[in-house]
Biotite code that builds the C-alpha atoms (Angstrom):
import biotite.structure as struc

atoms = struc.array([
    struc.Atom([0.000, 0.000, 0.000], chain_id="A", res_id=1, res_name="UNK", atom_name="CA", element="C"),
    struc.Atom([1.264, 3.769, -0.810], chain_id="A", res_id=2, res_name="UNK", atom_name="CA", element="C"),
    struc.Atom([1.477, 6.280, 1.294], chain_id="A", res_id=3, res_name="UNK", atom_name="CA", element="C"),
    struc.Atom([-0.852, 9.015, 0.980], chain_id="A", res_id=4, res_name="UNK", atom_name="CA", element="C"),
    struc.Atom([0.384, 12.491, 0.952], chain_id="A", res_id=5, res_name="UNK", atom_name="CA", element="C"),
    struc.Atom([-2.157, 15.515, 1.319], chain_id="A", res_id=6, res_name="UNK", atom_name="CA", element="C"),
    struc.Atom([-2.731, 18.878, 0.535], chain_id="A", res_id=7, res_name="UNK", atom_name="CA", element="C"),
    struc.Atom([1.077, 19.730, -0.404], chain_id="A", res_id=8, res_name="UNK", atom_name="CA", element="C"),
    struc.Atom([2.561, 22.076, -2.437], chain_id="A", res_id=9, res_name="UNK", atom_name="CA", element="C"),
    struc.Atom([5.852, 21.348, -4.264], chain_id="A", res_id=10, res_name="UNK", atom_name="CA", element="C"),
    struc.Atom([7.462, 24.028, -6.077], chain_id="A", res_id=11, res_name="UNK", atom_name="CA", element="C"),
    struc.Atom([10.602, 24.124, -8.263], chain_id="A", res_id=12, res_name="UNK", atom_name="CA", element="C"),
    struc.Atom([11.251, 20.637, -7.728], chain_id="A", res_id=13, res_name="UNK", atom_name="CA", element="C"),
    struc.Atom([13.254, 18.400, -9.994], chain_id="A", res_id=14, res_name="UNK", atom_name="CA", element="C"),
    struc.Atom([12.655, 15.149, -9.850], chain_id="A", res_id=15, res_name="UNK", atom_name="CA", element="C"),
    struc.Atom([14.278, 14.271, -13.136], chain_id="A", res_id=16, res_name="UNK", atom_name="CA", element="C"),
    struc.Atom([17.183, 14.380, -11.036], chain_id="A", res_id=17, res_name="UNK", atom_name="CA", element="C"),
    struc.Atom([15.921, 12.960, -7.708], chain_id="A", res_id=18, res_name="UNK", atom_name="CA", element="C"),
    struc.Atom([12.294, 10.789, -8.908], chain_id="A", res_id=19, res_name="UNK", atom_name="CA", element="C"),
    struc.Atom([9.402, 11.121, -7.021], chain_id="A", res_id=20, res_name="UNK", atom_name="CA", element="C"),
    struc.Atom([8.776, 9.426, -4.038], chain_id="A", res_id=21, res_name="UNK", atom_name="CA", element="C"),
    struc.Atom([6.341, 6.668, -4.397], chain_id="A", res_id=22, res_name="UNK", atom_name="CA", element="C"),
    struc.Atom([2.772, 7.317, -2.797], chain_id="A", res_id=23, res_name="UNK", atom_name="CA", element="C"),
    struc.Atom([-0.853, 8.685, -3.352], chain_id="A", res_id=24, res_name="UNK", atom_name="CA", element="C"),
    struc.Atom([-0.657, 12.356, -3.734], chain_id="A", res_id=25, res_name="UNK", atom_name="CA", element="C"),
    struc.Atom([-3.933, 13.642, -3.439], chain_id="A", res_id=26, res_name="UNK", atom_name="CA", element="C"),
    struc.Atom([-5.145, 17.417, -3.418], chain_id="A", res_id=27, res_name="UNK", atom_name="CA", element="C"),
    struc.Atom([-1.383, 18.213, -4.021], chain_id="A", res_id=28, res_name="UNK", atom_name="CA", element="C"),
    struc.Atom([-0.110, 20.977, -6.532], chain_id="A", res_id=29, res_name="UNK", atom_name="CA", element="C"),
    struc.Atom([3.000, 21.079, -8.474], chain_id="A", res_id=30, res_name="UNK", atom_name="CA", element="C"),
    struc.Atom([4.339, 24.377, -10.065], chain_id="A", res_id=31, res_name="UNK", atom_name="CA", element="C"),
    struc.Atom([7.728, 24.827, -12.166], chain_id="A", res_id=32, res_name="UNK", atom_name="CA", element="C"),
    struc.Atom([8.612, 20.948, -11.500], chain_id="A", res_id=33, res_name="UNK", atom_name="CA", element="C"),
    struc.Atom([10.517, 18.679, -13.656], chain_id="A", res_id=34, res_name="UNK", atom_name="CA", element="C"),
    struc.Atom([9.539, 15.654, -14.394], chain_id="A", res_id=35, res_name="UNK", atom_name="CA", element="C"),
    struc.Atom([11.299, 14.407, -17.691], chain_id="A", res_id=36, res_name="UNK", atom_name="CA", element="C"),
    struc.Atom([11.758, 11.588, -18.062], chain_id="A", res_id=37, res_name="UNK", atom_name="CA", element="C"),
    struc.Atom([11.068, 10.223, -14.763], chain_id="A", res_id=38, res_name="UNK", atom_name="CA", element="C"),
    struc.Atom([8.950, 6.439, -14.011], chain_id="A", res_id=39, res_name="UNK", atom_name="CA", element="C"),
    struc.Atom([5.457, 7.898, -12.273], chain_id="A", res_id=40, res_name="UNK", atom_name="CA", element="C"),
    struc.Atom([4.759, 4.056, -12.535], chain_id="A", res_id=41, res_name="UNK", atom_name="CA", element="C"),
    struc.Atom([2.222, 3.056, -10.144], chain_id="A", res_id=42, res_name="UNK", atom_name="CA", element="C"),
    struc.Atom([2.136, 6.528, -8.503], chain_id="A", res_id=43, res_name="UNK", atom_name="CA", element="C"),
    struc.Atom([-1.675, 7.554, -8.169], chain_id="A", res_id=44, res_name="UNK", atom_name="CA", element="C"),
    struc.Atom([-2.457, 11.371, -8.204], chain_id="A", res_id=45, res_name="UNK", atom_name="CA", element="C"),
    struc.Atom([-6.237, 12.373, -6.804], chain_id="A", res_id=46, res_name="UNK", atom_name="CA", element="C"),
    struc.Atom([-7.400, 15.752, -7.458], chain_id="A", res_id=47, res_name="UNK", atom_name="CA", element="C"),
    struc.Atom([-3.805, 17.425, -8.568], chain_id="A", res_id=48, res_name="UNK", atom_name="CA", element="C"),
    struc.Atom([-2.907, 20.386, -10.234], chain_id="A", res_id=49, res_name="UNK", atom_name="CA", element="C"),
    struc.Atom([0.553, 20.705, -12.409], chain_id="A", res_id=50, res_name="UNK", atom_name="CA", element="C"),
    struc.Atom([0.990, 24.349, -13.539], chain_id="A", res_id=51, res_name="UNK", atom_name="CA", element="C"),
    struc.Atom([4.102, 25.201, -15.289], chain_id="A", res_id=52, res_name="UNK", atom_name="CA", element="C"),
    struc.Atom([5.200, 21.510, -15.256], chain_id="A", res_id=53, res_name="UNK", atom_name="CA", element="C"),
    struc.Atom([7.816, 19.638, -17.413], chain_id="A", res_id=54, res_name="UNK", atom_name="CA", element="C"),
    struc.Atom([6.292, 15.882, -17.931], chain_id="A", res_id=55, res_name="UNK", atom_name="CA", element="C"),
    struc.Atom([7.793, 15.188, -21.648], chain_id="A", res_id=56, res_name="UNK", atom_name="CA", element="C"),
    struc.Atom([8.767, 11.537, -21.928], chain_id="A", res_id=57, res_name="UNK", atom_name="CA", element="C"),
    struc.Atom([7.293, 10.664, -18.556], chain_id="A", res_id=58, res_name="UNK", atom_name="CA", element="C"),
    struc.Atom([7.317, 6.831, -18.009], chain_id="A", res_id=59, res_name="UNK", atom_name="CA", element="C"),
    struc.Atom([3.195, 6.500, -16.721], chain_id="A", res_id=60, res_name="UNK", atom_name="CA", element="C"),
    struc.Atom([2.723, 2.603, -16.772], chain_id="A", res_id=61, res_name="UNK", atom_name="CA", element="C"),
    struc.Atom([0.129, 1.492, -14.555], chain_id="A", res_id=62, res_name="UNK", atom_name="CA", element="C"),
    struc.Atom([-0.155, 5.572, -12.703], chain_id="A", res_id=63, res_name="UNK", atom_name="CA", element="C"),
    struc.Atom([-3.372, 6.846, -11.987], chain_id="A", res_id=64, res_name="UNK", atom_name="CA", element="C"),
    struc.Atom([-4.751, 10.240, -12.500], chain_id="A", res_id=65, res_name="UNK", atom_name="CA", element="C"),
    struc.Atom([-8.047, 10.922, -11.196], chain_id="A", res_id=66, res_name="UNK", atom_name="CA", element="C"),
    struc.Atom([-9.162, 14.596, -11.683], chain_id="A", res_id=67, res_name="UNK", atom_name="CA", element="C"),
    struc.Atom([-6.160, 16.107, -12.855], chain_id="A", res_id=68, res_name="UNK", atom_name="CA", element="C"),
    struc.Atom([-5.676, 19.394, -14.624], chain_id="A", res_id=69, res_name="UNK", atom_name="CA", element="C"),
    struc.Atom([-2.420, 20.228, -16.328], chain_id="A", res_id=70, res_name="UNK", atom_name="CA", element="C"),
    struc.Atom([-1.857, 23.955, -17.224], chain_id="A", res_id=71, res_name="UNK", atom_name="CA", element="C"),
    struc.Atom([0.948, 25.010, -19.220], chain_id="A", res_id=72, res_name="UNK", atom_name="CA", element="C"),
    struc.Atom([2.865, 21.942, -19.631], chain_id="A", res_id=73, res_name="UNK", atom_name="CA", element="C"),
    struc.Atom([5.198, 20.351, -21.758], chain_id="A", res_id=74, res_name="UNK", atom_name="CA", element="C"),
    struc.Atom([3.718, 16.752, -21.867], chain_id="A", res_id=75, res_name="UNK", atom_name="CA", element="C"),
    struc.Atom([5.441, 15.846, -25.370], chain_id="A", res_id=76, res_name="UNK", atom_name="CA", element="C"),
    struc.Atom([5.697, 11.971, -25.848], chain_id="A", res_id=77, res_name="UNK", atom_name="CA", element="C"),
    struc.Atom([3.501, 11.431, -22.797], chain_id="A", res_id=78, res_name="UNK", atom_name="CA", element="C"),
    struc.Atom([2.191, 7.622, -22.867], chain_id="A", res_id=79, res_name="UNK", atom_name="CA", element="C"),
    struc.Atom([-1.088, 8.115, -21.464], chain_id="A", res_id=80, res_name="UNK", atom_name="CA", element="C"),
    struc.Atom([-2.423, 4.693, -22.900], chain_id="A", res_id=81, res_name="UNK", atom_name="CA", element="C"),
    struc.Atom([-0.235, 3.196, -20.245], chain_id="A", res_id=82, res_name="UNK", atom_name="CA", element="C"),
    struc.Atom([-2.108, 4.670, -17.593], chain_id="A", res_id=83, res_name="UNK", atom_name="CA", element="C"),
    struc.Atom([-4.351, 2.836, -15.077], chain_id="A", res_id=84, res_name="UNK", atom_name="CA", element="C"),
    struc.Atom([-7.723, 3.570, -17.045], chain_id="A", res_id=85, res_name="UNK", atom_name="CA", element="C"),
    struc.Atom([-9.764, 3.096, -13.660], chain_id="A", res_id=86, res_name="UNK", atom_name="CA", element="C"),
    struc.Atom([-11.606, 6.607, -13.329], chain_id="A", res_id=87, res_name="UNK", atom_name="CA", element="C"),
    struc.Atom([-8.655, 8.199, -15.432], chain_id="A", res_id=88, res_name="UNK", atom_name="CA", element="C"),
    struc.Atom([-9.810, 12.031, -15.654], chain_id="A", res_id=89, res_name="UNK", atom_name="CA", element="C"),
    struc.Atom([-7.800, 14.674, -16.705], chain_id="A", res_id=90, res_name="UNK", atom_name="CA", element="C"),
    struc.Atom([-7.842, 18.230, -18.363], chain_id="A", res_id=91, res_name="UNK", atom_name="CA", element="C"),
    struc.Atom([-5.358, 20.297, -20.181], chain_id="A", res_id=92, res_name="UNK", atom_name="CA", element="C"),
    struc.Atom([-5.113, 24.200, -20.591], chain_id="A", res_id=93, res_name="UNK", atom_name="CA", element="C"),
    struc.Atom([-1.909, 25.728, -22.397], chain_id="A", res_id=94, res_name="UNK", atom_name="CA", element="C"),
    struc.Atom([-0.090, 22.667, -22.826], chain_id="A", res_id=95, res_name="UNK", atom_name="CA", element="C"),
    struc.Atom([2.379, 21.187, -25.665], chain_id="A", res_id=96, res_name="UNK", atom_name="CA", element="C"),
    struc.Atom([0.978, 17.304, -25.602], chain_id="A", res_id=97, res_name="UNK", atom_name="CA", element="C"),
    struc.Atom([2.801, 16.725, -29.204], chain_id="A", res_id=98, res_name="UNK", atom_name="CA", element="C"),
    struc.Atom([3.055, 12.988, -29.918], chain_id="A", res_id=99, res_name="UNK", atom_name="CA", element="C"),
    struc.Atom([1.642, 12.093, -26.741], chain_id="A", res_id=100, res_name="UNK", atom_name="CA", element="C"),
    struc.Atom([-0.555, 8.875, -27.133], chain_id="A", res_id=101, res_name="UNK", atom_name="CA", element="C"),
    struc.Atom([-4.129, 8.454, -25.672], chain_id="A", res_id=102, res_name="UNK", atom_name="CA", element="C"),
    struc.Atom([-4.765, 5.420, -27.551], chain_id="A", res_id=103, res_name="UNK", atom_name="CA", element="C"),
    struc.Atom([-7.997, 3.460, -25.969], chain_id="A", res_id=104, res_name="UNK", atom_name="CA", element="C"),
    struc.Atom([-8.448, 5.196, -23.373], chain_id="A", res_id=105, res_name="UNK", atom_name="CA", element="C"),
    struc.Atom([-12.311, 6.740, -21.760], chain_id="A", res_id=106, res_name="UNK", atom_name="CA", element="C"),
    struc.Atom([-11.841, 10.292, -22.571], chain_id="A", res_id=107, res_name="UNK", atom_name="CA", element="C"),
    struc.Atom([-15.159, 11.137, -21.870], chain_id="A", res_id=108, res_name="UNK", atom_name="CA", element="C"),
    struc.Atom([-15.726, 14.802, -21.419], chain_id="A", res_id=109, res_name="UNK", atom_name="CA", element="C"),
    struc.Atom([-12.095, 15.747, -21.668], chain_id="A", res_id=110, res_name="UNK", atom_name="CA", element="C"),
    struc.Atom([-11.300, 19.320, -22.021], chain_id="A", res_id=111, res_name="UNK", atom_name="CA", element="C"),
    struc.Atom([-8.386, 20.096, -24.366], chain_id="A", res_id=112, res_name="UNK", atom_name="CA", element="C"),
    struc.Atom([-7.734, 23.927, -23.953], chain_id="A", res_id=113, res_name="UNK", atom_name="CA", element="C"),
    struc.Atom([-5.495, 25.905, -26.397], chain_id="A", res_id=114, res_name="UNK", atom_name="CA", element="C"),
    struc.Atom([-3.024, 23.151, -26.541], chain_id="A", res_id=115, res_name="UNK", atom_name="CA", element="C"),
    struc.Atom([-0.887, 21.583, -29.035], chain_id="A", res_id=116, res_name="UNK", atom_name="CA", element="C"),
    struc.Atom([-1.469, 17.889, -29.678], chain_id="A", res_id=117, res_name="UNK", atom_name="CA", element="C"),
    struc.Atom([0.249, 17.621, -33.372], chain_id="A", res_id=118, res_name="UNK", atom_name="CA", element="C"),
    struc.Atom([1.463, 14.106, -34.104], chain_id="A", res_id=119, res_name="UNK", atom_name="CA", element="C"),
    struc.Atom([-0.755, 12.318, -30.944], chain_id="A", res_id=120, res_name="UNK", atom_name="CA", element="C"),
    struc.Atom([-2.748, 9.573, -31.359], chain_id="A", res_id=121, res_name="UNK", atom_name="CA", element="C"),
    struc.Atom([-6.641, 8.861, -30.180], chain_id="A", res_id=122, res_name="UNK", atom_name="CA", element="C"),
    struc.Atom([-6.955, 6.064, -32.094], chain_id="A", res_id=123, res_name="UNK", atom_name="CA", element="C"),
    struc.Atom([-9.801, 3.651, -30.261], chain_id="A", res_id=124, res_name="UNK", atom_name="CA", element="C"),
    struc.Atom([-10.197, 6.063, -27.412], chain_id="A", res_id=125, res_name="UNK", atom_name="CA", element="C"),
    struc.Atom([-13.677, 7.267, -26.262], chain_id="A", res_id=126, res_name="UNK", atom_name="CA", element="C"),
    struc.Atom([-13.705, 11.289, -26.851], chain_id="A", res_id=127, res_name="UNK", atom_name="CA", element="C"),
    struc.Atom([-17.333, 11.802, -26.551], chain_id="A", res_id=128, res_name="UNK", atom_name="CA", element="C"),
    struc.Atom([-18.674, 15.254, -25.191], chain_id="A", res_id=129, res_name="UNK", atom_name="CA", element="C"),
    struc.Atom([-14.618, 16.221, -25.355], chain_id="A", res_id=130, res_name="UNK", atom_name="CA", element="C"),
    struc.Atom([-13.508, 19.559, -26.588], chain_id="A", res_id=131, res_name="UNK", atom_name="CA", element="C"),
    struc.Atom([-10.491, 20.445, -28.457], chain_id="A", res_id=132, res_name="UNK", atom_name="CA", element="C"),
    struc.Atom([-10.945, 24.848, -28.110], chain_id="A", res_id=133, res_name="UNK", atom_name="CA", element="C"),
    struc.Atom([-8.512, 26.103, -29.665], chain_id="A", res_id=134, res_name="UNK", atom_name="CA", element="C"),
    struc.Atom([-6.324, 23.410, -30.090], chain_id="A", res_id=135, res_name="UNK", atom_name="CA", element="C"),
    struc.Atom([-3.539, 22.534, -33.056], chain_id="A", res_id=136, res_name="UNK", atom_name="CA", element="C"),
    struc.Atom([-4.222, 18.835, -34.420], chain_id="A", res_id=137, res_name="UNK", atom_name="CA", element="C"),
    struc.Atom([-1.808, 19.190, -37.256], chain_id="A", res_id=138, res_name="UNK", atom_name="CA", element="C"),
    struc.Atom([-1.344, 15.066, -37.972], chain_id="A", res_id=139, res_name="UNK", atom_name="CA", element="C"),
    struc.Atom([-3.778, 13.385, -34.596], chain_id="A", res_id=140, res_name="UNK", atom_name="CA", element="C"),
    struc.Atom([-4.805, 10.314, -35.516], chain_id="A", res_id=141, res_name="UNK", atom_name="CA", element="C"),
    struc.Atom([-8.215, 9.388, -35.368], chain_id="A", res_id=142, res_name="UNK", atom_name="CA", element="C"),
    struc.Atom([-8.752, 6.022, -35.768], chain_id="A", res_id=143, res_name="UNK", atom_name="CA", element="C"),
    struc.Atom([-11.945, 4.349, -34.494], chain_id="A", res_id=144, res_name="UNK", atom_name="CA", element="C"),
    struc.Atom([-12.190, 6.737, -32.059], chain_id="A", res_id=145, res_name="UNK", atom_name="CA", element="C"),
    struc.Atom([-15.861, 7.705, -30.271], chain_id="A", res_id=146, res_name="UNK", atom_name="CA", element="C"),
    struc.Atom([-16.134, 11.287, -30.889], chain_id="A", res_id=147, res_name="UNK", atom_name="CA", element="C"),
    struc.Atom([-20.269, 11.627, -30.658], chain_id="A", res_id=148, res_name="UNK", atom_name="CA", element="C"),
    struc.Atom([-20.474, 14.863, -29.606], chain_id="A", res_id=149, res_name="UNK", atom_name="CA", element="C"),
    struc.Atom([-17.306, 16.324, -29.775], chain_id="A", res_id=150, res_name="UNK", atom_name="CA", element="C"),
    struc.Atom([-16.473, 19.946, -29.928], chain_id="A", res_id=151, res_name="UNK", atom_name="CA", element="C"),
    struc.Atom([-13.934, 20.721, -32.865], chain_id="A", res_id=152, res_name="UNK", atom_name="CA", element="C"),
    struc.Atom([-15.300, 24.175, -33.464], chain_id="A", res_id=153, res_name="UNK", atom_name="CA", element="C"),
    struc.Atom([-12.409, 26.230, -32.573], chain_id="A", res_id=154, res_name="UNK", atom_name="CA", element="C"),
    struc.Atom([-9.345, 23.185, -33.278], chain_id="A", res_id=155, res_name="UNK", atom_name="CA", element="C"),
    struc.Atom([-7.646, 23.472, -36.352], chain_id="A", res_id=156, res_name="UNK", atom_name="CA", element="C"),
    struc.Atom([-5.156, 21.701, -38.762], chain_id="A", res_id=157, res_name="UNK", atom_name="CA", element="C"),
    struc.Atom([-6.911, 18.750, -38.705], chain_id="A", res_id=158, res_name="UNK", atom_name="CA", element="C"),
    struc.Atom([-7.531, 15.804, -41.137], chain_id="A", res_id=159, res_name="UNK", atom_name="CA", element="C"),
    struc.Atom([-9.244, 12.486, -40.568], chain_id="A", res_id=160, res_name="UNK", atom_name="CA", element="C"),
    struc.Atom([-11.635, 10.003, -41.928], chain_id="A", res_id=161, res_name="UNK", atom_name="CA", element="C"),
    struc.Atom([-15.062, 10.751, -40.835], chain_id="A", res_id=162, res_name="UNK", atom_name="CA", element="C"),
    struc.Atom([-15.947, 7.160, -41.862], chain_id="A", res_id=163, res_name="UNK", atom_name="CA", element="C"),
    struc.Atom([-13.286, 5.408, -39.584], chain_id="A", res_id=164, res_name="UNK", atom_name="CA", element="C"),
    struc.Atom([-15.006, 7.097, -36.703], chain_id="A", res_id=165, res_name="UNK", atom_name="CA", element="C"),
    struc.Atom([-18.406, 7.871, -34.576], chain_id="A", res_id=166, res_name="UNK", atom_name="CA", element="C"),
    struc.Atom([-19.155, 11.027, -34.823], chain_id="A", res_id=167, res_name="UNK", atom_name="CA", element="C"),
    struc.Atom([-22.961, 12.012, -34.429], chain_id="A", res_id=168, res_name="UNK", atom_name="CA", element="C"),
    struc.Atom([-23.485, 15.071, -33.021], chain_id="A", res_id=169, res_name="UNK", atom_name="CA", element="C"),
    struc.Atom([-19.399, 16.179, -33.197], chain_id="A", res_id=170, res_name="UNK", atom_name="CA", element="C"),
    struc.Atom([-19.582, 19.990, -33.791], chain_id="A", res_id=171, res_name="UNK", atom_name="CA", element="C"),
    struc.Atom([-17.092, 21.892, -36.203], chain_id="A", res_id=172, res_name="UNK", atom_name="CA", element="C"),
    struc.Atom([-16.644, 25.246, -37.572], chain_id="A", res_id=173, res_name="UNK", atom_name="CA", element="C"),
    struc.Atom([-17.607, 25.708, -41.273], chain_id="A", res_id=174, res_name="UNK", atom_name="CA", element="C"),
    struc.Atom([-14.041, 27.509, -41.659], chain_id="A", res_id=175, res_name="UNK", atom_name="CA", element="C"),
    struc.Atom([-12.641, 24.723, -41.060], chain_id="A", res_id=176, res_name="UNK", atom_name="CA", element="C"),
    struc.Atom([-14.687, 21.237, -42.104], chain_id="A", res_id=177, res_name="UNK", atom_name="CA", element="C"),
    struc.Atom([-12.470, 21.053, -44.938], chain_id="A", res_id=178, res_name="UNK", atom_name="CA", element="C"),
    struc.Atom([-9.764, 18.504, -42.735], chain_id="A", res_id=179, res_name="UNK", atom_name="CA", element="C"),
    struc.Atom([-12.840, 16.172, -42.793], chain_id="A", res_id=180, res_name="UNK", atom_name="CA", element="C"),
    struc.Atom([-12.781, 15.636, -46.625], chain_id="A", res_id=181, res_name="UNK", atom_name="CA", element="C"),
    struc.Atom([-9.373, 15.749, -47.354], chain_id="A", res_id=182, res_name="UNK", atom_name="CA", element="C"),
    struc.Atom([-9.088, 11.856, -47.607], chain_id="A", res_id=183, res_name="UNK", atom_name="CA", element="C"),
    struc.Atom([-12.144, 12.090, -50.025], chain_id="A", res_id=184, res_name="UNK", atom_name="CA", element="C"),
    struc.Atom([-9.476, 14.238, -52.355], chain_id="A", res_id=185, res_name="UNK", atom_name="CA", element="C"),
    struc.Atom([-12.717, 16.511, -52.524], chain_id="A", res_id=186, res_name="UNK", atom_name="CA", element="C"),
    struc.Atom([-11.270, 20.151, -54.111], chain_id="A", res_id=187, res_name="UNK", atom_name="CA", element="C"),
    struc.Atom([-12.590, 22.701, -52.521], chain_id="A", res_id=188, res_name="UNK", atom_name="CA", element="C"),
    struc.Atom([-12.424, 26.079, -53.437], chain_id="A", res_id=189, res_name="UNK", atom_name="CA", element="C"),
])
């Protein structure tokens, strides 16, 4: 069993250098830490803020995050598919998630705010009711993913296969439907 650790604040930390203690952190915020390339494995966060974080190439196998929110991270390469999918909640604001991988996970609901995911993959995963505002999805894969609902309006630079996904009642801006028939080869001028 982990410990549990509540309500603390860690600022300027680096635990690339020094990893972070095993344990349930819960109702804990972490500002202007780095975390690159560190093992989170196992390591269950409840209820967590990281502002101003470094997580790229974060090792997540079997970690849980349970209402997280990241805010101006840099999460590139994260491996959230290795996550412990049990309740996994999470929500982004300002953050560089470029070739992360979300691949089959519940993203039910997820909100996806003026980050850049280009390159990451939500193939399989369950994005209904998500929202991508203002988001850059230059090259996300979309692969039988569950988008039903799904706010695109404001995302842009993307491309996908309608077809190869659900998508009833996915919203999108007329300015920029175009990424949905680009594998059609549909000219549009």
């Amino acid at each position: 069993m982990l410990p549990i650790i509540l309500d603390q604040t860690y600022n300027n930390q680096d635990y690339a250098k020094t990893g972070l203690p095993k344990a349930e952190y819960d109702n804990c915020t972490f500002t202007d830490c780095n975390f690159e390339a560190c093992y989170l494995t196992t390591i269950s966060f409840l209820e967590c803020e990281f502002i101003n974080c470094n997580l790229t190439n974060t090792k997540l196998k079997e970690a849980t995050f349970k209402d997280v929110s990241f805010t101006n991270c840099k999460m590139v390469g994260m491996p959230f598919y290795e996550c412990n999918s049990f309740l996994f909640s999470v929500s982004f604001k300002d953050c560089n998630l470029d070739l992360a991988t979300f691949t089959n996970l519940k993203l039910i609901g997820t909100l996806f705010n003026t980050c850049s995911l280009q390159q990451s993959d939500f193939s399989e995963a369950d994005l209904t009711k998500s929202s991508f505002n203002n988001c850059n999805l230059k090259d996300v894969v979309f692969e039988n993913s569950v988008l039903e609902g799904t706010d695109f309006r404001s995302a842009y630079n993307f491309s996908f296969n309608p077809n190869s996904n659900r998508m009833k009642g996915a919203k999108f801006s007329r300015t920029t439907i175009d990424g949905l028939l680009l594998s059609h080869q549909i000219i549009i001028e």
